[in-house]
N, C-alpha and C positions, 0 to 999 in steps of 0.2 A: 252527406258524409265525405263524398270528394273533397269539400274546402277541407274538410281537415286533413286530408293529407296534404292539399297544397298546404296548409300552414306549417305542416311538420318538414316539408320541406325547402322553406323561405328561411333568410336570418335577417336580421335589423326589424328596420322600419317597415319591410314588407313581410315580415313575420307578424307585426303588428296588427296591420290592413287585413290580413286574413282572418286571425283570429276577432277581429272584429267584424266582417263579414261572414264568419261561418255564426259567431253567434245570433246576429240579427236575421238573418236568414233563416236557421233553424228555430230558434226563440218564434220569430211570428208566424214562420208556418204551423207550429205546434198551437201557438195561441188561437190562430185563423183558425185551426180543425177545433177546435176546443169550442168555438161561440160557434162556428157553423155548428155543429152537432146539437147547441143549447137552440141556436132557432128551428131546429126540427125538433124540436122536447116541447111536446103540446102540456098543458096544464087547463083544468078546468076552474083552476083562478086567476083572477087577470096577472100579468106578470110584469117587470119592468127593471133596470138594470143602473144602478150604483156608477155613477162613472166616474168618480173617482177610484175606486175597490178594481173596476174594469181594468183604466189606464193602467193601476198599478200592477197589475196581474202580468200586464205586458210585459215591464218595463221590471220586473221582478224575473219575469223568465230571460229576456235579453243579459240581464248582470249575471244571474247564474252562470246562464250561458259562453258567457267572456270567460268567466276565473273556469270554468267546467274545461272548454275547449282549451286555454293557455296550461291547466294542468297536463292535458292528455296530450299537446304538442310536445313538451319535453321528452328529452332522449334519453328516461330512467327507465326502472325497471317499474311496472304496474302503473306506470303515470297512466295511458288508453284506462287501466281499468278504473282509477281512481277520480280521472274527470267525467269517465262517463256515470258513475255512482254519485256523481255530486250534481250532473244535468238531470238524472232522471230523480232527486229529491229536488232539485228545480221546479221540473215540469210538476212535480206533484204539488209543491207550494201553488204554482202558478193558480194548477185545476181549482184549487180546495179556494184561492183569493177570490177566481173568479165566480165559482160556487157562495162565496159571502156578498159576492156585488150583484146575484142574482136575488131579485125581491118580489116574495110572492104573499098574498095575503092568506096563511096558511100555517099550521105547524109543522118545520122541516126535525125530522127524525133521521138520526147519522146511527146507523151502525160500526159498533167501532171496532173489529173483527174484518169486516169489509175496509175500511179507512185503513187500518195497517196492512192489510194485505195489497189494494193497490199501490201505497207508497212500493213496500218492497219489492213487488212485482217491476213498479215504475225503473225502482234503485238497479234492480240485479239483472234486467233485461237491457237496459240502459249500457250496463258498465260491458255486456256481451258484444251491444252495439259496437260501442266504441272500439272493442278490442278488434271487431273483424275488420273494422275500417282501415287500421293503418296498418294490416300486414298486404304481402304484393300479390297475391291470387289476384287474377284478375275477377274471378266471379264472384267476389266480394267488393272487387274497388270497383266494381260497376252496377251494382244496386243491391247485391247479397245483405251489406251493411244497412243501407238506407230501407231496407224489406223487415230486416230484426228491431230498426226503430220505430217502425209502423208500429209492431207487434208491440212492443214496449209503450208506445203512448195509446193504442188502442185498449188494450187490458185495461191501462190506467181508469184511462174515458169509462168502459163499461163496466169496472168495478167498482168505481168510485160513485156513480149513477146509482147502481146498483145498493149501496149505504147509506142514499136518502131516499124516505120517506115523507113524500106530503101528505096533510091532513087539514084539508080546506076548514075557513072560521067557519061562511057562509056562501052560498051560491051568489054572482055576484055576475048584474048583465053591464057591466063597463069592460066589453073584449075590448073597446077602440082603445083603453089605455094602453091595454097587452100587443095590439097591432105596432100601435106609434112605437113601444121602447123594441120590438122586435122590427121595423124599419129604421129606426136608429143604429140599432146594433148590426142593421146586414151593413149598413153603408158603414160603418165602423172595420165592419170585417173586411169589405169590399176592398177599403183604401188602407191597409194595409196589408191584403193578399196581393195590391198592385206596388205597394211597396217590396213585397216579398220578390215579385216576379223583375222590377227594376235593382235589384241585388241581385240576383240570379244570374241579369243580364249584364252588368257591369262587370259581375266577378269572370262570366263566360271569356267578356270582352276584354279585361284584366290578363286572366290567364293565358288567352288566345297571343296576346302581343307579349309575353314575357316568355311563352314557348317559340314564337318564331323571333325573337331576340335570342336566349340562347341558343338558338340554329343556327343564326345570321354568327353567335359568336363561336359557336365550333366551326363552322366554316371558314372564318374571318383567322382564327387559333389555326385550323390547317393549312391555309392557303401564305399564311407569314412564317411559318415553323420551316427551319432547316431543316429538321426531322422530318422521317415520313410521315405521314399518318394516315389512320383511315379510322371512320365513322361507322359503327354498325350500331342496327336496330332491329331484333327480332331478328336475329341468325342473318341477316343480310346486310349487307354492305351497300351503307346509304352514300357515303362522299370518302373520297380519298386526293390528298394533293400535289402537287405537281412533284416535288420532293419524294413522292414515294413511285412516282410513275420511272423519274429519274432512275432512282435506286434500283427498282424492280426488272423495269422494261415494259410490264403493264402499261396499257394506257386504261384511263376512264371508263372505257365503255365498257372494258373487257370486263373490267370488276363490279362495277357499283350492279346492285342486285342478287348477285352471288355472294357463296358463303365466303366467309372470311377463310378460309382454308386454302381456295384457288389462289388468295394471294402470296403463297408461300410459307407460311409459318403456321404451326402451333399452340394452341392456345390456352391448351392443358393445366400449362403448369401456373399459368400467371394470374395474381392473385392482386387484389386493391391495392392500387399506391405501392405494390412490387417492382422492381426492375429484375429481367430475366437476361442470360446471354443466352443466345440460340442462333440458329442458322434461318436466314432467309434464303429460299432457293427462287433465282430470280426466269424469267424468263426463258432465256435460252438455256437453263439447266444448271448455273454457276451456284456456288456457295457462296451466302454472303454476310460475316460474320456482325451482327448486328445486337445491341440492345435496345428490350422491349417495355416499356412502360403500357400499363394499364389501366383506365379510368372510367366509372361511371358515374353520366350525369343524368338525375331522374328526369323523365319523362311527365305527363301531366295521368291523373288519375285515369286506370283502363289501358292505359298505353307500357309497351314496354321503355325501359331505360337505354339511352345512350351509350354504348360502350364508346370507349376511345381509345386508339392503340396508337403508341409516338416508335418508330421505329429507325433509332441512332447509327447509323453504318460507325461499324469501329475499326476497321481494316486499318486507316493508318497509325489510329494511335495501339492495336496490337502492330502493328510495323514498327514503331516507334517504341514498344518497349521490348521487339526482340534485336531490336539495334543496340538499347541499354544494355542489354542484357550480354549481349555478343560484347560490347567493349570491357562490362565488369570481365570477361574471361579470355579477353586477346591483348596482348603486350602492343601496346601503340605504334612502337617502335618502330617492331619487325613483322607483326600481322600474324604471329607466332599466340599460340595458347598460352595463358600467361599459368603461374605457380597455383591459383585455385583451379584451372581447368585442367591441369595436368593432373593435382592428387585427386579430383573427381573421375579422369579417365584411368586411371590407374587403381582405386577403388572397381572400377567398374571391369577392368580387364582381370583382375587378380580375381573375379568371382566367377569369369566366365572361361577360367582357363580350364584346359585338358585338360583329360589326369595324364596323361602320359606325356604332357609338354613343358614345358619353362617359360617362364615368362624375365626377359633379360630387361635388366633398365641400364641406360648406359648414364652416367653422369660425367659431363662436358665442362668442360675450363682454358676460356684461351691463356696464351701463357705471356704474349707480348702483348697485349691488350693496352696495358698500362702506360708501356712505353711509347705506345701512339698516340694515347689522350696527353702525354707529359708533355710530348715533342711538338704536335700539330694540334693539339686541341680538341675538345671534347665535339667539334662539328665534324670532324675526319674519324674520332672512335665513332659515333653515331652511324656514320656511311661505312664505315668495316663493319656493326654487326649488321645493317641490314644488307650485306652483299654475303657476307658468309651466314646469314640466314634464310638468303631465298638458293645460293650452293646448296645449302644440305638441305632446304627442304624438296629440292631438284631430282634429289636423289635415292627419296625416298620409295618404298615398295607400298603393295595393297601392305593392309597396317600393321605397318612402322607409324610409330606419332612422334613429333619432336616440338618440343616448348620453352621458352625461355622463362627460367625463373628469375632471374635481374641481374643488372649489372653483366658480366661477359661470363653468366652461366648457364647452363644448358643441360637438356636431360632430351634423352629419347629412350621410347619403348617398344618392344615386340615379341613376340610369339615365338621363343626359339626352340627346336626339337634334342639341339646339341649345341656347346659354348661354339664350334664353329658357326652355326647360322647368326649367331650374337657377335661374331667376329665382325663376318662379312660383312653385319651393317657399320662394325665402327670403324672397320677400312676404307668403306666406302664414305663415312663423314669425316675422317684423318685425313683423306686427300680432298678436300673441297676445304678444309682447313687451315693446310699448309701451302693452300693456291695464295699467289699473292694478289693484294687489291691495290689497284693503283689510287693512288690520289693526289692531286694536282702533280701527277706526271712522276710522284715517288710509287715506289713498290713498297706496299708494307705486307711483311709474311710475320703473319700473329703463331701460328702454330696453334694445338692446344695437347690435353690430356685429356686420357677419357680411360675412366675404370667403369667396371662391368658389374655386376650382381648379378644373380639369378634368384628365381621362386622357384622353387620351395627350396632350390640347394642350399643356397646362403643366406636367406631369412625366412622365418613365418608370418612377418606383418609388413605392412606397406612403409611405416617409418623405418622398418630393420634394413627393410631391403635400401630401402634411399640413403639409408646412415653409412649400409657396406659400400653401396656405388661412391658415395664419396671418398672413401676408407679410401680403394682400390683408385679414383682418381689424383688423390695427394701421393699415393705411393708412386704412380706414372711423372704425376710434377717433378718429386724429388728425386728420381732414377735420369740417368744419364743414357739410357740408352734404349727406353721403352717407354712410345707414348700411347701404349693403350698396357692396362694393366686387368687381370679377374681378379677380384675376392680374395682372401685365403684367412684362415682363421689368425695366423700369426699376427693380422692386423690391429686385432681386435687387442690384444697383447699393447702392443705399442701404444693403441690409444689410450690406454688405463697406464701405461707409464706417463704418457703425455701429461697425462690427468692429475698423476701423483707429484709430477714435475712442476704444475703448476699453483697447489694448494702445497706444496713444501715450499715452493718458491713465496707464497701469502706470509707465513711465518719468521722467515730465511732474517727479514731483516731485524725482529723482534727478539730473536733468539740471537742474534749477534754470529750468522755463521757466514757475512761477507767479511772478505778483507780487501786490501787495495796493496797491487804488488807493483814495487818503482820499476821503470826501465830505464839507465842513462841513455842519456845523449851527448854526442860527443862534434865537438868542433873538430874537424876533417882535416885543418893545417896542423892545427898544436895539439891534436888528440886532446883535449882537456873538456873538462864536464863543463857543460851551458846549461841542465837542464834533464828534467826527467819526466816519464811520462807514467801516469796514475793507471794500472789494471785494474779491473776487478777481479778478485776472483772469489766461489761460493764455495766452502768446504761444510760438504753435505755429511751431517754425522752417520750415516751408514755409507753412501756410496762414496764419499772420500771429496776431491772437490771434479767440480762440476766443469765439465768447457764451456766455455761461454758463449760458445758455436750455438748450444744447447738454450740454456737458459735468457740468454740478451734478447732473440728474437719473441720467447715466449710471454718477458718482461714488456715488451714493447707491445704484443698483442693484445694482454691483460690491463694494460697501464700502468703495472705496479713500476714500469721502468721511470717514473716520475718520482716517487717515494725513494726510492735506487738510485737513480741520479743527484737528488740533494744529499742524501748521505755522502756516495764519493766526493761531491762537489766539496763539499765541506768539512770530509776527513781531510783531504787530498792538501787544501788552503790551510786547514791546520798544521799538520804534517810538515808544507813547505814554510811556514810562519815560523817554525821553530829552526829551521837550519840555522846554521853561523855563516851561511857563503848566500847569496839572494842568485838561487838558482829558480828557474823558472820551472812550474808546473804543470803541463798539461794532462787536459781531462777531456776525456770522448763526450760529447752532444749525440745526441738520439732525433732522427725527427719526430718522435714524437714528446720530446721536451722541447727541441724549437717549436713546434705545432699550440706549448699552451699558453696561455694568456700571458703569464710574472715569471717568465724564464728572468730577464731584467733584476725586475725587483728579487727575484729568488739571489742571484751571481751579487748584488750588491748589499744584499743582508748579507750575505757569507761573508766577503770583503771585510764589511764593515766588524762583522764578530770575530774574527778569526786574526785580524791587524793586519793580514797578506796584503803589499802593494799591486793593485789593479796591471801593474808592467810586468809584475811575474807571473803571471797568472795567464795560457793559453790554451783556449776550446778548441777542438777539433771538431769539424763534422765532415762528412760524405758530401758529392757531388748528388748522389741521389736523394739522400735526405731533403738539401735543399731543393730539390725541383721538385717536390709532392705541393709545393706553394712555394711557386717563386716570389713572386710580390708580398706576402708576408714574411718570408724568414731572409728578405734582402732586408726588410724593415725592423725583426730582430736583432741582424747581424748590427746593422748600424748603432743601432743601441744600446749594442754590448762594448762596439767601439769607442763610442762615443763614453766609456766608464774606463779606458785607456786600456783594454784586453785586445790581445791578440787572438786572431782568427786565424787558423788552420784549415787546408784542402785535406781531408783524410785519404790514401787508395786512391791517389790521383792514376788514371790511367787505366782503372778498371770498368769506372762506370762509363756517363756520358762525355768527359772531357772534351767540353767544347772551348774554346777562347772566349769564347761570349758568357760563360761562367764566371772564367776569371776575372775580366772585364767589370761584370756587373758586381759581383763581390768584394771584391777591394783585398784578399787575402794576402794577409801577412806573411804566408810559407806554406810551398808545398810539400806533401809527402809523397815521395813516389813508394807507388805499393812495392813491398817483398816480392812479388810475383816474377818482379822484373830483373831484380836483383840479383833472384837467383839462376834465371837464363843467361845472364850478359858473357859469360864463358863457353856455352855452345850453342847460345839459340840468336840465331844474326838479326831475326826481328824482335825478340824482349830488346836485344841490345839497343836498333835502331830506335826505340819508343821509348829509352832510357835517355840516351843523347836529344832527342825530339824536346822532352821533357826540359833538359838540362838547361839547353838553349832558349826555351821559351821563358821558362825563368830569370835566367839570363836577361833574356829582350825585354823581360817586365819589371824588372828590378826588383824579382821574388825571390827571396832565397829556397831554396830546394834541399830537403832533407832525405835520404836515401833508407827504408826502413829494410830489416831482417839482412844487414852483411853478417858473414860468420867467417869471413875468411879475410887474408891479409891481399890474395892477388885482386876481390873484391872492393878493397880500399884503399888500394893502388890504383885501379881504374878506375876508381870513381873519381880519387884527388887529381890524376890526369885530366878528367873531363871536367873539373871545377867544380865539381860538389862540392857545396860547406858543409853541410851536416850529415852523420849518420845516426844510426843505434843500431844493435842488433845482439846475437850470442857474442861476436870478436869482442865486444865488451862489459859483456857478464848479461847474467840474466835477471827477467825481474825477479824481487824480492823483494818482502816483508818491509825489511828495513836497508838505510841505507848502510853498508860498511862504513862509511866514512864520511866527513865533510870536507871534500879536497878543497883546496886554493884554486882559486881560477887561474889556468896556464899547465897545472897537473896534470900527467899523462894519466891513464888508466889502461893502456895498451901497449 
């Protein structure tokens, strides 16, 4: 019964070999005890043996035997019982052939009571056999099985005997005949009990070298494995390889024979062809985070199975995804907690606060940030925030946390009992803020703004609270004289006007509530009109009209200043298209209409609709607009040139006015700002930055237009210094429409 379970456990070809050796082996031992038994069956009539009925009887139990055995190897459910019910109506065919190849001179009488009850006996003890055979008891894979086939073919034997009946013809003295065919039949039996026992031994010698092949291959599998491994058999620890001595600190000797336990680990939980994570405790006592694979490979019948355990150290690659991990929640940058680690520590603080405490978030903004990426470029912003990131992280207390959410924004958090302990920390990051950072040898002092929130004062949820701090941040930006600002409800106010300001503003142009108000400009020798410049302005049907202080920036923010801008563009070119005198138009530029794509194409469809010659026609923009992208809107400008439009410096004087502006831009006329204008009577530096101005124009062959005069001693001193242009109240304000179409040479003053 052992071949059968080597055969349940082979696959291919040597699944084959077995089940072909388990049947010829079984088959003729049962055949062998079957005619041994007939040559101990004495008869008192001579007797003698069919040899052809004989051979068949054999060779009839051997077939069974194959399909009996190849049903009972499959790995179904009742296959053992099914082949073993088809070997014992086998062996019963076989008995009952070899019973018809016995020849006696005699009437044989069968009872047929007896005949079916051996068959079934044969069938149902058979199909027991088989099933004890292939489960793992050992006291059945070591003879228990092969003891219930005894029982099963012995029944057969003396039940089947038992349901004949001889009844001799006559007394008959030829024994020599009955001698000779029982010498026949021993050596029959002989030479195939000796075939029986050379299957026996081949299959011994078979299985012998296919168990110490798979030895040689788990051994050969652990000693080539990265992995650790170790070999147990019957609770002991047969082999372990160099890789797990590594791992361990164990050596060989310590372990092999011991339980699997000594080496560290657990074996509890792991289950066939599972992988487990678990801890190896190695040697000197260390944790060592490890997965564990588990395998068995059978053993030969009697013997316990192979376990095999592959033991993967994973220390680096958990090193390696808590490095992932740390960069998904650290700003690259500045080594700073980036915007998801921060709302997950602020989730986590807000749960674990006092009840008697606050919890303050401060929200951070530098405020010249911009003007050092403009100036020196985005490799000198990069080294400002990480200098004023490891400042304020310098100065932080037990926890305070501070994160950069992007770009030059910031947030920190802590624990405060009263708005002064919330103070003190954004005192202490106001001055590490306003420190200056040198770079190649300049000082750059960014400054920032920092508004304050607290929990539970000023919000109940974690976005309330980050929404106030910002509130309370933009109100510190836009204040003149406070860069840290708290909360306060009023804020909340302002931002729902904000809000309303900007979804009227969605409307504003559909509903037709902008208009475009002129302002002259006036030639500085002959007072007479040159030219006029295009306002906007928005008359809001409840709040009246709007300053454009207000709404231009919000337009620009939104985008809608693109839609905004082609309308004035093209009222404005209409507007001037109809005069009777070819006064020239200008119209304000936004950087974000130089910023889009068909500013061009936009200026030369107007042009072309509106009949306005391209030489009356003049754009203003900012020194600042242009430097948000110098290299694209020099390459705008050109191309607005190049359609014969005049370019404008708008506010010269305010922003960066450098020479290397005007240089690179080609400007047709500066504006010096109002700002200056109005100093030049008692402020001796507006003055000196006026004349500065005057003269460089001069030097560049720019003319210079002087913007907001309202007084006459104001354009006396300008015509003294050589200004050619002004505008301002001294010659009306803007309006609607023009009063008049003067003659060029016409005073207005």
């Amino acid at each position: 019964m052992g071949l059968l379970q080597r055969a349940r456990a082979r696959d291919g070809e040597t699944f084959k070999v077995w089940i072909f050796l388990s049947a010829v082996a079984a088959g003729s031992s049962i055949w062998c005890t079957h005619f041994v038994a007939m040559l101990a069956y004495e008869t008192k009539t001579p007797v003698s043996y069919e040899p052809g009925l004989t051979a068949l009887s054999l060779v009839f139990v051997v077939v069974s035997g194959i399909a009996a055995f190849w049903i009972a190897a499959q790995r179904i459910s009742l296959a053992p019982e099914l082949g073993g019910a088809l070997f014992g109506a086998g062996v019963s065919v076989m008995h009952y052939i070899g019973m018809a190849a016995f020849s006696v001179e005699a009437m044989v009488l069968w009872s047929s009571p007896y005949v079916v009850a051996s068959v079934l006996w044969s069938i149902a003890i058979m199909a027991v056999a088989f099933n004890r055979a292939v489960v793992s008891d050992p006291f059945w894979a070591r003879g228990g099985a092969a003891g219930v086939l005894v029982i099963a073919v012995v029944g057969l034997h003396f039940t089947a005997m038992a349901a004949m009946t001889i009844l001799p013809f006559a007394p008959s003295g030829t024994e020599a005949t009955s001698e000779t065919a029982r010498q026949m039949l021993a050596f029959s039996v002989t030479g195939v009990a000796l075939l029986v026992i050379g299957i026996v031994w081949v299959s011994h010698f078979v299985d012998q070298q296919i168990r110490e092949q798979a030895a040689a291959r788990l051994r050969h599998l652990a000693g080539s494995s990265a992995d650790g491994m170790i070999i147990e058999q019957n609770d002991k620890i047969i082999e372990i390889n160099a890789a797990f001595e590594t791992l361990s600190g164990f050596s060989r000797d310590e372990l092999v024979g011991g339980p699997v336990a000594a080496a560290g680990f657990k074996t509890e939980n792991l289950g066939e062809a599972s992988i487990v994570r678990a801890t190896l405790r190695s040697k000197h006592g260390d944790g060592i985070a490890v997965e564990i694979a588990a395998h068995t490979e059978t053993g030969k019948p009697g013997e316990a199975a192979f376990r095999v355990y592959a033991l993967r150290d994973i220390r680096p690659r958990l090193e390696q995804e808590r490095h992932i991990a740390s960069l998904a929640r650290t700003d690259t940058l500045t080594g700073l907690p980036n915007r998801a680690a921060f709302l997950e520590h602020l989730d986590q603080q807000l749960a674990a606060r006092e009840e008697n405490s606050s919890l303050a978030l401060l929200a951070i903004d530098l405020n010249r940030f911009k003007e050092v990426n403009d100036l020196q470029g985005h490799a000198a912003g990069d080294i400002v925030l990480r200098v004023l990131s490891e400042r304020m992280r310098s100065v932080l207390r037990d926890g305070e946390y501070l994160a950069r959410l992007g770009g030059d924004e910031f947030v920190a958090v802590c624990h405060a009992r009263n708005r002064n302990e919330a103070l003190d920390l954004a005192a202490r990051l106001e001055k590490e803020l306003f420190s200056a950072v040198q770079i190649d040898h300049v000082d750059a002092v960014c400054g920032a703004s920092i508004g304050i929130a607290l929990y539970p004062d000023h919000a109940s949820t974690a976005t309330a609270l980050l929404n106030n701090a910002d509130l309370a941040m933009y109100r510190a930006k836009n204040s003149h004289t406070e860069n840290i600002c708290f909360y306060a409800e009023e804020m909340d106010e302002a931002v729902r006007q904000r809000r309303r300001t900007i979804n009227d503003l969605r409307e504003a142009l559909s509903r037709r509530e902008f208009e475009l108000h002129y302002q002259v400009q006036v030639d500085i020798v002959t007072e007479s009109v040159t030219g006029y410049e295009a306002l906007l302005r928005w008359r809001h049907p409840e709040r009246g009209y709007v300053s454009p202080a207000e709404f231009i920036p919000l337009a620009e923010e939104t985008g809608l200043i693109n839609p905004i801008g082609e309308w004035v563009l093209r009222t404005a070119c209409a507007e001037a298209a109809s005069w009777e005198q070819p006064f020239t138009i200008a119209v304000n530029l936004s950087a974000v209409q130089i910023g889009q794509g068909n500013l061009r194409e936009c200026v030369h469809r107007t042009l072309l609709e509106t009949g306005l010659p391209a030489s009356r026609l003049e754009l203003e923009t900012t020194e600042t607009s242009l430097m948000k992208d110098p290299m694209r809107s020099a390459h705008v400008l050109r191309q607005l040139k190049a359609l014969g439009i005049s370019i404008a410096i708008d506010d010269f004087g305010t922003g960066y006015s450098s020479l290397a502006t005007l240089r690179a831009f080609a400007f047709d006329k500066i504006k010096l700002d109002k700002s200056f204008i109005d100093g030049i009577e008692r402020d001796a530096q507006a003055r000196a930055v006026m004349l500065a101005v005057l003269a460089l124009g001069n030097a560049l062959s720019i003319p210079v237009l002087a913007e907001g005069v309202e007084t006459r001693e104001q354009l006396d001193f300008l015509r003294s210094r050589g200004c050619e242009k002004v505008q301002g109240f001294l010659f009306g304000r803007p309006a609607a429409h023009i009063e008049s179409q003067k003659s060029h040479g016409q005073q207005v003053a």
